[in-house]
PAZASE-587009 format. One record per atom (N, C-alpha, C): residue in one letter; residue number from 1; x, y, z; atom name. Coordinates in steps of 0.001 Angstrom, whole numbers, plus 500000, padded with zeros to 6 digits. Example, Ala and Ser with C-alpha at 12.3 -4.5 7.8 and 13.67 -1.06 7.14 Angstrom:
<sites>
a,1,513190,494310,507800,N;
a,1,512300,495500,507800,CA;
a,1,513200,496700,507800,C;
s,2,512850,497750,507080,N;
s,2,513670,498940,507140,CA;
s,2,512900,500030,507870,C;
</sites>
This chain:
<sites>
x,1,634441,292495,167032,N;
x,1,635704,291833,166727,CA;
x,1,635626,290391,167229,C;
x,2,636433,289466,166425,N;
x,2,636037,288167,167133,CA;
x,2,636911,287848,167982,C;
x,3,636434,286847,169277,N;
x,3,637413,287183,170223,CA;
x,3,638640,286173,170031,C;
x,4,638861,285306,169800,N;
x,4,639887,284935,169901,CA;
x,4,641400,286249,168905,C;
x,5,640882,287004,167516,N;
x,5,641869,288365,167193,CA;
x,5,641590,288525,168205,C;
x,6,640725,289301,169254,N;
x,6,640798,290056,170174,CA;
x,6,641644,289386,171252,C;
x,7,641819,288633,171833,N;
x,7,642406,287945,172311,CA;
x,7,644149,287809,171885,C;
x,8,644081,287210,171151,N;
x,8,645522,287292,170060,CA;
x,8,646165,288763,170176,C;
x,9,645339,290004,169936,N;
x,9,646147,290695,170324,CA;
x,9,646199,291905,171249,C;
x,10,645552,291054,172416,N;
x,10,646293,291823,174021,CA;
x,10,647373,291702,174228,C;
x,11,647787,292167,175080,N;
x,11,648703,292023,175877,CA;
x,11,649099,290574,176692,C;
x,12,650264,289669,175956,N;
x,12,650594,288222,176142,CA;
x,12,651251,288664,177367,C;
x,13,651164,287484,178719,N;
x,13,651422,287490,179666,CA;
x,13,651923,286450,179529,C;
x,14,652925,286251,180740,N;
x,14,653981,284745,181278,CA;
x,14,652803,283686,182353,C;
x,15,652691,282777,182319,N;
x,15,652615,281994,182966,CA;
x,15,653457,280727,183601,C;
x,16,653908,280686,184619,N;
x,16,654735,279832,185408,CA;
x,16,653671,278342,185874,C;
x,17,654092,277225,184417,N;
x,17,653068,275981,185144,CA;
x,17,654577,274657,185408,C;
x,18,654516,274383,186265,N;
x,18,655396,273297,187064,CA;
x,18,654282,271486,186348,C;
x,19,655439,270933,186029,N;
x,19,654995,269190,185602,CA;
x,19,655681,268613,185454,C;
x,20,655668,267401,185360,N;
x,20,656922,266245,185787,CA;
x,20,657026,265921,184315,C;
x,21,658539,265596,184104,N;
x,21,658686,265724,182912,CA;
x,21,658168,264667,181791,C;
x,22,657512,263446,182389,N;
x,22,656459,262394,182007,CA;
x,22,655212,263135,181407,C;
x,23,654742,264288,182078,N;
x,23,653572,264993,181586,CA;
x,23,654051,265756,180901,C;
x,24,654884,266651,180592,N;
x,24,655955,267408,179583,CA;
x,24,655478,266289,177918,C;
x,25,656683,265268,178446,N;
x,25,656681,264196,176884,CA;
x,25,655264,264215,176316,C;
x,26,654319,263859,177396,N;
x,26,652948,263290,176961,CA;
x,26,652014,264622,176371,C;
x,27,652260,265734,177395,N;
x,27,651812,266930,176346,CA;
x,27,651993,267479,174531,C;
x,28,653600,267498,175208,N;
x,28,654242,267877,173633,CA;
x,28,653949,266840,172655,C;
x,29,653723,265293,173302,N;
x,29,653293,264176,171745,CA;
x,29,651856,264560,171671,C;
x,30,650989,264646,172461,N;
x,30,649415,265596,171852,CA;
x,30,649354,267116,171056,C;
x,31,650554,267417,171873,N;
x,31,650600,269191,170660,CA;
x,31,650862,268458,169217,C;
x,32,652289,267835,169259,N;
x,32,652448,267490,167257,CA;
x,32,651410,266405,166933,C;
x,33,651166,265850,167816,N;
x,33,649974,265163,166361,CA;
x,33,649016,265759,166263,C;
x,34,648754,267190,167395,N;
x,34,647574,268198,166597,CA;
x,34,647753,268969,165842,C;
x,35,649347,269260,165290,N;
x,35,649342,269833,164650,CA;
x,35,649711,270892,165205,C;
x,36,650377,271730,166601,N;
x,36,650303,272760,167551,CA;
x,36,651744,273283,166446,C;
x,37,652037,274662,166759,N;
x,37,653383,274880,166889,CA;
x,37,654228,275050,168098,C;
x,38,653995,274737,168825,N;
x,38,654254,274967,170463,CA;
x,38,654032,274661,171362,C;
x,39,654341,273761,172327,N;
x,39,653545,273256,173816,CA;
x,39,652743,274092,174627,C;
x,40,653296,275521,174549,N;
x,40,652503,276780,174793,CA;
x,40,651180,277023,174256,C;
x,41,651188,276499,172739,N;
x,41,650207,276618,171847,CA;
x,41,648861,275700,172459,C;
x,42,649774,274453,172677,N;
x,42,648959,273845,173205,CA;
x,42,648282,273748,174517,C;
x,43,648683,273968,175341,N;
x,43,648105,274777,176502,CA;
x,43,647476,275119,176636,C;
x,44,647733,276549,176013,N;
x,44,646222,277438,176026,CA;
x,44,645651,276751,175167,C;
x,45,645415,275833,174507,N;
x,45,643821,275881,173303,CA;
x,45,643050,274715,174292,C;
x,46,643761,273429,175139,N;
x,46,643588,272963,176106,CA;
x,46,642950,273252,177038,C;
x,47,643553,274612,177751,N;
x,47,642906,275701,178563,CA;
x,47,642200,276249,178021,C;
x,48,641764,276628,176802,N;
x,48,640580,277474,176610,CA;
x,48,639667,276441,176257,C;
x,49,639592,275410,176194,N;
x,49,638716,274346,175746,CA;
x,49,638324,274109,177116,C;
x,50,639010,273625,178031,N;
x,50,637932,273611,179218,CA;
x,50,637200,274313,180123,C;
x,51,638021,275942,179461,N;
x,51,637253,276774,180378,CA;
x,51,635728,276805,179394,C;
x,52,635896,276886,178227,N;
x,52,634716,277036,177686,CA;
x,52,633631,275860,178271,C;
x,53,633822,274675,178185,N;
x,53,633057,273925,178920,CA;
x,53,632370,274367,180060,C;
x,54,633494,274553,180972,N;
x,54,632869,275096,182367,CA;
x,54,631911,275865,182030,C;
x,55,631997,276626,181292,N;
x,55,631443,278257,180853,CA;
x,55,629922,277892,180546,C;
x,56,629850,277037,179603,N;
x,56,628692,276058,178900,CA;
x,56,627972,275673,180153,C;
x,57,628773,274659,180697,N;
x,57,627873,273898,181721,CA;
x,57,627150,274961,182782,C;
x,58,627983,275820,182820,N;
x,58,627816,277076,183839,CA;
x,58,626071,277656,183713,C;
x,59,626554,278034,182476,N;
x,59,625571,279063,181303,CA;
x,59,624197,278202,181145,C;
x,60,624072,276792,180928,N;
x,60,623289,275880,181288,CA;
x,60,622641,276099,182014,C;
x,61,623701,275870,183307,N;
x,61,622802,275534,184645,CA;
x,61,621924,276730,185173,C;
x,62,621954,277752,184977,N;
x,62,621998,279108,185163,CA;
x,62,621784,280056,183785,C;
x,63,620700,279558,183017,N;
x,63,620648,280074,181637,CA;
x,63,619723,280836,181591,C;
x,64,618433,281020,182614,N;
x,64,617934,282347,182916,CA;
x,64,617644,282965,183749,C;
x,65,616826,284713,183411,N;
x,65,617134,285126,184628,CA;
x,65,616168,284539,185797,C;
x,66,615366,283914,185314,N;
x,66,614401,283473,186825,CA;
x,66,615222,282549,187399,C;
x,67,616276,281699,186117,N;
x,67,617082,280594,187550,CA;
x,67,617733,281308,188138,C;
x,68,618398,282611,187870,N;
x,68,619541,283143,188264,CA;
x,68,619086,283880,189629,C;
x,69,618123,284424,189628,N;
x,69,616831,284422,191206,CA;
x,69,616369,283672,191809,C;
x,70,615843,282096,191107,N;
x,70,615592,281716,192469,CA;
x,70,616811,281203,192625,C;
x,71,617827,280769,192413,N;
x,71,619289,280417,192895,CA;
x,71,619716,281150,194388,C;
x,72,619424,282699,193499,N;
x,72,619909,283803,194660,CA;
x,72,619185,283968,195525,C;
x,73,617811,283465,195574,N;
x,73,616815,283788,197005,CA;
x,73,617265,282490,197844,C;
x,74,617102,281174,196875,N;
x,74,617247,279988,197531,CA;
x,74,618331,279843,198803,C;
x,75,619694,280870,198582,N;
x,75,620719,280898,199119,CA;
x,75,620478,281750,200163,C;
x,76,620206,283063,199745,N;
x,76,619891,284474,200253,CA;
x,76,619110,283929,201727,C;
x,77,617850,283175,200966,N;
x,77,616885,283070,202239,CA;
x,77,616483,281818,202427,C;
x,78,617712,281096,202909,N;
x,78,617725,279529,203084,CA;
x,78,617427,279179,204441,C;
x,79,616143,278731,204973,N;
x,79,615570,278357,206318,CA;
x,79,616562,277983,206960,C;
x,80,616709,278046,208695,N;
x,80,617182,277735,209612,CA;
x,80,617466,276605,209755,C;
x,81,618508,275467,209554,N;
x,81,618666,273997,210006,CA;
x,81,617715,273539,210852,C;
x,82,616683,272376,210708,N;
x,82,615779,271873,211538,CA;
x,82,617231,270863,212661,C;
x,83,616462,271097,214168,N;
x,83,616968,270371,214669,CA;
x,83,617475,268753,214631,C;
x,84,617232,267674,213427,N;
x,84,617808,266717,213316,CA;
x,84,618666,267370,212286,C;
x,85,618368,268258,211907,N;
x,85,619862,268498,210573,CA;
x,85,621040,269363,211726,C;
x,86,621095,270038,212484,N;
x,86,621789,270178,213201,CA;
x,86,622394,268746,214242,C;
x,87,621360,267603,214619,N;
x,87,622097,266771,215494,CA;
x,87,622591,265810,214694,C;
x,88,622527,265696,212809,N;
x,88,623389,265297,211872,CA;
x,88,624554,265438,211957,C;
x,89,624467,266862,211755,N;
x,89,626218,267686,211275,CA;
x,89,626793,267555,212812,C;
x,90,626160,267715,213825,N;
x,90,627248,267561,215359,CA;
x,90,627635,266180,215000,C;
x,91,626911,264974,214821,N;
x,91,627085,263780,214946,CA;
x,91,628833,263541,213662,C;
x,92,628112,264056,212890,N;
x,92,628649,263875,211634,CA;
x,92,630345,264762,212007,C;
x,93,630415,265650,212536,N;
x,93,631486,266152,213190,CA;
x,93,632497,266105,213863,C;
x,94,631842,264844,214846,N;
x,94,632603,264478,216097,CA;
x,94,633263,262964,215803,C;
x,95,632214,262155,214571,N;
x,95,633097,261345,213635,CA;
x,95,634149,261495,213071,C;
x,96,634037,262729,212159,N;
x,96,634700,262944,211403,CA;
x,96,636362,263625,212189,C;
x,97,636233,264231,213295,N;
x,97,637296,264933,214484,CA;
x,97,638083,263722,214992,C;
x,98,637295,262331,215157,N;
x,98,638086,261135,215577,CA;
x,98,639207,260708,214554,C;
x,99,639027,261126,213177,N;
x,99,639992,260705,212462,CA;
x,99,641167,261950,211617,C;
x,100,640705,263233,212976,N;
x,100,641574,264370,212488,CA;
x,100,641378,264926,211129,C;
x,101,640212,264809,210838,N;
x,101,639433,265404,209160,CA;
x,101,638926,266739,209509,C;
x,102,638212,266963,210516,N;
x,102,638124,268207,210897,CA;
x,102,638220,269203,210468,C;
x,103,637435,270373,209731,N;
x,103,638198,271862,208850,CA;
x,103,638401,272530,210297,C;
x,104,639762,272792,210355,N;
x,104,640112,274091,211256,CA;
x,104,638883,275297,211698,C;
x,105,637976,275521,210880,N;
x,105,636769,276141,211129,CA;
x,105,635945,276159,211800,C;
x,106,635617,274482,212166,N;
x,106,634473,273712,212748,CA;
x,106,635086,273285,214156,C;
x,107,636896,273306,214429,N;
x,107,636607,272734,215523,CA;
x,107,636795,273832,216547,C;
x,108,636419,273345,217442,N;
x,108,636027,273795,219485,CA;
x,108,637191,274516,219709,C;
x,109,637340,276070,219486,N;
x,109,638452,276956,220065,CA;
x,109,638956,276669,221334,C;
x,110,640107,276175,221770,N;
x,110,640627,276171,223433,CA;
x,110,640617,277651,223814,C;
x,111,640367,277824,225213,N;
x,111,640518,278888,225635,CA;
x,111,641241,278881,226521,C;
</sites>
């Protein structure tokens, strides 16, 4: 079946998207001069246009199975930080903590 019928006829769900009503106008004048029947309409074909991209670029990057292994070993069994790449990221850390950038993750638990 092709997917977009297939698609067409699941089960339509609500989506709740919030935009200022400047992006509202500017949407709905790209739906009618495409020709949309609906700002909804337009949306999703919007949304399915860039997910497909992603999808592409994805599918690309990762288009076979040997990339799709060494990807997963590369990660899986990624050597130990050499000691200047560790006195990088401290350095790089304690910069970055002076200007309160810090991920909650990285910094020094009080005890």
């Amino acid at each position: 079946m092709d997917q977009k019928l297939r698609i067409i006829m699941e089960k339509l769900i609500n989506v709740n998207i919030r935009f200022s009503r400047a992006q509202r106008e500017y949407f709905e004048q790209g739906a009618e001069i495409a020709g949309f029947k609906s700002l909804g309409d337009f949306i999703v074909a919007a949304a399915s246009e860039k997910a497909d991209a992603i999808m592409q670029k994805q599918h690309d990057w990762l288009s076979s199975e040997k990339d799709l292994k060494s990807f997963f070993n590369a990660i899986v069994s990624a050597p130990a930080p050499s000691a200047k790449l560790t006195q990088a990221m401290k350095r790089h850390n304690e910069f970055i903590a002076g200007f309160g950038f810090l991920h909650p993750h990285l910094r020094k638990r009080k005890k």
